[in-house]
C-alpha positions as CSV (number, residue, x, y, z in Angstrom):
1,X,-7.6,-0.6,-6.9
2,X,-9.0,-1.9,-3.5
3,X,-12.6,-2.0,-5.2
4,X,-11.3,-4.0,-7.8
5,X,-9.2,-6.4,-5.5
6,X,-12.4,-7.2,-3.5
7,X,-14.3,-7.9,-6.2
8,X,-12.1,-10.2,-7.3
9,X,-11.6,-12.1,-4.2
10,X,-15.5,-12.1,-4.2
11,X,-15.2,-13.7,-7.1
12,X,-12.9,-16.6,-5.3
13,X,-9.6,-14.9,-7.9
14,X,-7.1,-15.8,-5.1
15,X,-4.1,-17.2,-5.2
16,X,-2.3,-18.1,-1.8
17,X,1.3,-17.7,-1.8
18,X,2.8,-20.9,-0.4
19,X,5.0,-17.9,2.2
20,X,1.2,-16.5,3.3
21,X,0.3,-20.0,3.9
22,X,2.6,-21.1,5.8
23,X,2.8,-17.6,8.5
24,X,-0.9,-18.4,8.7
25,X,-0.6,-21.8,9.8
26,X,2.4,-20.9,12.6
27,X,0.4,-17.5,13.6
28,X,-3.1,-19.0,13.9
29,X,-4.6,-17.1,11.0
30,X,-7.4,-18.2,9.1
31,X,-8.4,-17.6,5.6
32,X,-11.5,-16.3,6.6
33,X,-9.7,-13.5,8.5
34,X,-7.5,-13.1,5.3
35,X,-10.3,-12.3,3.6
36,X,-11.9,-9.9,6.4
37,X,-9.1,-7.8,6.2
38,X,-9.4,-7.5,2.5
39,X,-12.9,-6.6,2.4
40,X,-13.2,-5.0,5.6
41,X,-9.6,-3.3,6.2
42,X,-8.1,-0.1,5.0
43,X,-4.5,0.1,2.7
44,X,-1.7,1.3,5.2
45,X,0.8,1.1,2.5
46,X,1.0,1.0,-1.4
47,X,3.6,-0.7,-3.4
48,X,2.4,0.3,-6.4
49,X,6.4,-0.6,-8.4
50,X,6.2,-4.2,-7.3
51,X,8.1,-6.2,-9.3
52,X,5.3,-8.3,-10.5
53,X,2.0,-6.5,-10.1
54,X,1.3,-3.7,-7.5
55,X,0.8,-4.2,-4.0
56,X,-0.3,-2.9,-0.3
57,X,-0.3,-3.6,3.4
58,X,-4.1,-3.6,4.6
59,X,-4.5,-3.4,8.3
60,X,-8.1,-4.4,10.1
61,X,-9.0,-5.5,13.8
62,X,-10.5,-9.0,12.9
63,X,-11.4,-11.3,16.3
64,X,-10.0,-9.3,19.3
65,X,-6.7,-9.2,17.4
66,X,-4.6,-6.6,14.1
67,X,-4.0,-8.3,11.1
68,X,-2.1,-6.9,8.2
69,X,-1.8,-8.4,4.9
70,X,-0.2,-7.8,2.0
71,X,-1.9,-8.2,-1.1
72,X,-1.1,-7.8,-4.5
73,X,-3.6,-7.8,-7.3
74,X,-3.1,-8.3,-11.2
75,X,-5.4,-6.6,-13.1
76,X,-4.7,-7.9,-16.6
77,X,-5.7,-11.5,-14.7
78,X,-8.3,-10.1,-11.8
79,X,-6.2,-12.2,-9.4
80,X,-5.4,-11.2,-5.9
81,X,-1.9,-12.8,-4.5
82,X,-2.2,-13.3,-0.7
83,X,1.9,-12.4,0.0
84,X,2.1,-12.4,3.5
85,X,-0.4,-12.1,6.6
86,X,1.1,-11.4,9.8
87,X,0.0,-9.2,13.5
88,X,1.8,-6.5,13.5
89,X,3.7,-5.6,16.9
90,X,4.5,-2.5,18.9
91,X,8.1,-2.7,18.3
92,X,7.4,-2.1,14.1
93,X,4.3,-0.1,14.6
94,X,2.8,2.4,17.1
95,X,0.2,1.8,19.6
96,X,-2.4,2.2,16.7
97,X,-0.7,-0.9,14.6
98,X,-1.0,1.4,11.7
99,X,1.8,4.2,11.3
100,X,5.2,2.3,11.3
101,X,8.0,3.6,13.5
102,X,10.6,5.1,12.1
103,X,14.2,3.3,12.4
104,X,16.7,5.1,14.8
């Protein structure tokens, strides 16, 4: 699936969720990063029973900083959605910004 949803962003099949969008612009992310951690970054999560297409988190160390994003990807369409891009933090995640805490 990953293969698939880089080739497609590649292939400029990307849609920008107005919600990804608008955490970039108040986080200081850039689309080029967006798309680093797509074609550079490794799935953390699956959410492969997404309502509308399947879905994952995708973690990657892009410019002295952890991004995550999730992405979902329509294969009937080859479009990749750009849901949500945020830096994860050590209260969510462990010192690795990778393996999520568990909830107490």
């Amino acid at each position: 699936m990953l293969s698939k949803t880089r080739s497609a962003l590649s292939s400029h099949h990307v849609r920008w969720r107005v919600h990804a969008q608008q955490r970039m612009l108040e986080r200081g992310i850039l689309r080029k990063e967006v798309v680093s951690v797509v074609q550079k970054g490794a799935i953390i999560e699956e959410y492969l029973n997404d309502e509308s297409y399947p879905s994952f988190l995708i973690h990657h160390y892009v410019n002295g900083r952890h991004l995550h994003a999730v992405i979902g990807f329509n294969e009937s369409d080859d479009m990749v959605y750009v849901i949500t891009v945020y830096e994860p933090d050590a209260h969510n995640f462990k010192a690795d910004y990778i393996t999520r805490r568990t909830k107490q």
